[in-house]
C-alpha positions in Angstrom: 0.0 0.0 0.0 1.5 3.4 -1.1 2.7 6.2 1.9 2.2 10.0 0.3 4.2 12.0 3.1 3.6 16.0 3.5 6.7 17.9 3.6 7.2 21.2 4.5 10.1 22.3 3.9 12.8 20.4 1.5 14.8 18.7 4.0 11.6 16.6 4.5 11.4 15.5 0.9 14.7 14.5 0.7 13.9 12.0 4.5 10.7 10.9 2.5 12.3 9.6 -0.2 15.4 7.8 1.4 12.7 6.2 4.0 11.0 4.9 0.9 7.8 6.9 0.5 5.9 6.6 -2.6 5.1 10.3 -3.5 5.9 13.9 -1.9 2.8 16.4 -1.1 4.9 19.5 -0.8 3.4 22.7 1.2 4.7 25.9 2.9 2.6 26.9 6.0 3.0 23.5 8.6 1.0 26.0 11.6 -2.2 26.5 9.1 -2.0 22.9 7.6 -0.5 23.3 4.3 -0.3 26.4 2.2 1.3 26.9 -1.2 5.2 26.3 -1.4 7.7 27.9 -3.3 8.6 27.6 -7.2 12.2 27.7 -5.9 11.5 24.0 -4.0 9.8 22.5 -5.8 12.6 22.9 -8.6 15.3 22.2 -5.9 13.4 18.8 -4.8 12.4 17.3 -8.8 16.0 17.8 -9.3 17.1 15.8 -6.6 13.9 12.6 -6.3 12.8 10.3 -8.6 9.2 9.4 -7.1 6.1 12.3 -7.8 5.6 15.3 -6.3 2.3 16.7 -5.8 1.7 20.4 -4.8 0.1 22.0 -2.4 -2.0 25.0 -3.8 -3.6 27.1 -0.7 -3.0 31.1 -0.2 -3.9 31.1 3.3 -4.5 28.8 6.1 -8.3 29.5 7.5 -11.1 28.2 5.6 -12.0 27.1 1.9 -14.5 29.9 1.1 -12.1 32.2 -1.5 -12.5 35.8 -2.7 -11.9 37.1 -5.8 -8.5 37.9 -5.5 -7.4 34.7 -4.0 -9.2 32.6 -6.7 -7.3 34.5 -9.3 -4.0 33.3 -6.9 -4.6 30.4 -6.9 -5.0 30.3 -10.9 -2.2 31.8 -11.0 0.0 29.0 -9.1 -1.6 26.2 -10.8 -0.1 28.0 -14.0 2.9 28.6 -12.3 3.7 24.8 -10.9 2.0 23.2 -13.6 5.3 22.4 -16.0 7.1 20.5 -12.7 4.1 19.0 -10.0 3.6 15.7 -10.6 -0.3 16.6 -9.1 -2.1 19.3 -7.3 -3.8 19.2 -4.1 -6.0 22.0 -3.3 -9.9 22.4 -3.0 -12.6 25.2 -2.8 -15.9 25.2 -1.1 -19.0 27.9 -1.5 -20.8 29.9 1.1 -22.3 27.2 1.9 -19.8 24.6 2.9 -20.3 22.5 -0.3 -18.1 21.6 -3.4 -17.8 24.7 -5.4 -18.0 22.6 -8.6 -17.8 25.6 -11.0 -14.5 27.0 -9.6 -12.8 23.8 -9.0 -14.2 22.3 -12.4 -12.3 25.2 -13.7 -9.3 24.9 -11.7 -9.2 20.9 -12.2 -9.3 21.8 -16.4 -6.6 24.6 -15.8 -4.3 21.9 -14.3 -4.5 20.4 -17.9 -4.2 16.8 -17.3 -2.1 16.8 -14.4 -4.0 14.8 -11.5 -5.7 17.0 -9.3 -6.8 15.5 -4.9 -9.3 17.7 -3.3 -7.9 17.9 -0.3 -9.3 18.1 3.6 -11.6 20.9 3.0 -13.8 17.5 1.9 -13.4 16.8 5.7 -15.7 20.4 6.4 -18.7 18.8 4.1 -21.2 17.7 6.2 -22.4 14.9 3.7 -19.4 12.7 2.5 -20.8 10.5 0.2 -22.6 13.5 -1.8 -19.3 15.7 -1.6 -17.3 12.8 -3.2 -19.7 12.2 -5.5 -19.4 16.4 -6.5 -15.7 15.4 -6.4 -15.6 13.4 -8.9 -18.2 15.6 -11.1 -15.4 18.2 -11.1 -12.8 15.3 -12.8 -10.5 15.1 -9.4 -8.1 11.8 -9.2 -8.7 11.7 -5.6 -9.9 12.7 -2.2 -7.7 13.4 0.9 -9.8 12.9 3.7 -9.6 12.2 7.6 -13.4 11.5 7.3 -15.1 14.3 8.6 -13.7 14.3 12.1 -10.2 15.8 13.7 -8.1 12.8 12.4 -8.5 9.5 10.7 -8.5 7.4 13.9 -12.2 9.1 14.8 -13.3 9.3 11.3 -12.3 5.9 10.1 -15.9 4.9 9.7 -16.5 8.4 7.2 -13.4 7.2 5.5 -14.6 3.6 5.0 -17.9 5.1 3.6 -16.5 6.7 1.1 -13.8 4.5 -0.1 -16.8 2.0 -0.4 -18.5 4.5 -2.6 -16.1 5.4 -4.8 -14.4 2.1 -5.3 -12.8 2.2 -8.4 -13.8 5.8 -9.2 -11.9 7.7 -6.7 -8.2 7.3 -4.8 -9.2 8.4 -1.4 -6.0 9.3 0.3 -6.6 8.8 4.6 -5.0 11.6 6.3 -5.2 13.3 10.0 -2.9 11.8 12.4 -2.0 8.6 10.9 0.9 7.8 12.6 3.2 4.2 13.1 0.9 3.6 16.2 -2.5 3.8 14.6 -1.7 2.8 10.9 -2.6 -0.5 11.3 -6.1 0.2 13.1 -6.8 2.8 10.5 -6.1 0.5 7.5 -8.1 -2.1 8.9 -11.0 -0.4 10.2 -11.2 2.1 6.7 -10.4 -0.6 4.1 -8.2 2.2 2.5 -5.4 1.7 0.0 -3.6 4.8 0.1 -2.1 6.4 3.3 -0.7 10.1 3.9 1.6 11.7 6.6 3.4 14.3 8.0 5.9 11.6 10.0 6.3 14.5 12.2 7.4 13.2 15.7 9.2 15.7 17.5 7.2 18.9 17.7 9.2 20.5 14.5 8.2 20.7 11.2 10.5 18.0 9.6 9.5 14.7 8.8 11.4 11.8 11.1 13.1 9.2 8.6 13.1 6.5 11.0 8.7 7.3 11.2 8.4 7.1 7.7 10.3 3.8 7.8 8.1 2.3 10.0 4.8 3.6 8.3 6.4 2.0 4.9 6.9 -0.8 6.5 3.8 -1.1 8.1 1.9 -1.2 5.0 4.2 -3.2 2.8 
């Protein structure tokens, strides 16, 4: 079963890789959970790995509700990133706390063929199965999800929902505290294929090599 690890900064990447991970999910911002990285690492990084890189595309920590100005931001880094990032990770809800399926229809077309994860603003939806289902309207790859709750450990039944679902339609990516010492609960209780992390262990903002060891090995 494949680990994505989150890395914010590049020194993480580089652990992620040598512990074995299967793909990078770069971000700036660790305090706000994720925000958009630089062009500058994401160059440094694809010229030093060999497994995919996806890319974080936030302006702001906060909620998914975006003005104007942001949207046109965030068009403007998926334009940016788009020649390098293996994928994009981002999502945008309305007023209303649903998929905003004409903005991130739109943003999903912009990326032009690269594979796009809606990412845990799903987790803010109060109906899962109906907000996947508007995921996959919009032509999304996949769903990062804790399912609905805080982390994955409480939302493992949300999580199993939806990968039940969506089998076959949808890569839903569990995320939210999955750590060495839950993975195994999590996988079982969730039935869920792919697996995400920040490995972060020691109150810092760099992944641990020897956690992302153990979470590889745990799902091999």
């Amino acid at each position: 079963m494949p680990l994505e690890i989150a890395c914010f900064n590049v020194e993480s990447a580089l652990i992620a890789v040598k512990a074995g991970a299967n793909r990078i999910e770069l971000c700036a911002g660790a305090s706000v959970g994720g925000t958009t990285p630089s062009l500058e690492d994401l160059e440094y990084i694809k010229a030093r790995v060999d497994i995919p890189v996806s890319v974080m595309i936030r302006p702001r920590g906060g909620n998914f509700v975006y003005s104007i100005q942001e949207l046109q931001r965030i068009e403007e880094d998926i334009k940016q990133f788009r020649s390098l990032a293996d994928g994009f990770v981002f999502g945008v809800l309305d007023s209303n706390g649903h998929v905003d399926k004409t903005v991130n229809r739109r943003l999903v077309d912009l990326a032009a063929g690269t594979p796009c994860t809606f990412h845990r603003a799903f987790d803010e939806i109060a109906d899962l199965v109906k907000g996947a289902e508007n995921v996959i309207e919009c032509g999304f790859a996949a769903i990062l999800t804790s399912g609905g709750e805080i982390d994955a450990v409480k939302g493992s039944d949300g999580i199993a929902e939806v990968v039940k679902r969506t089998k076959g339609r949808l890569d839903v990516i569990t995320g939210g505290g999955v750590r060495s010492r839950n993975i195994w609960e999590i996988k079982e209780k969730t039935g869920g294929y792919w697996f995400h992390s920040s490995a972060i262990t020691d109150g810092i903002d760099t992944a641990s090599f020897w956690e992302v060891e153990r979470l590889v090995d745990m799902l091999r």
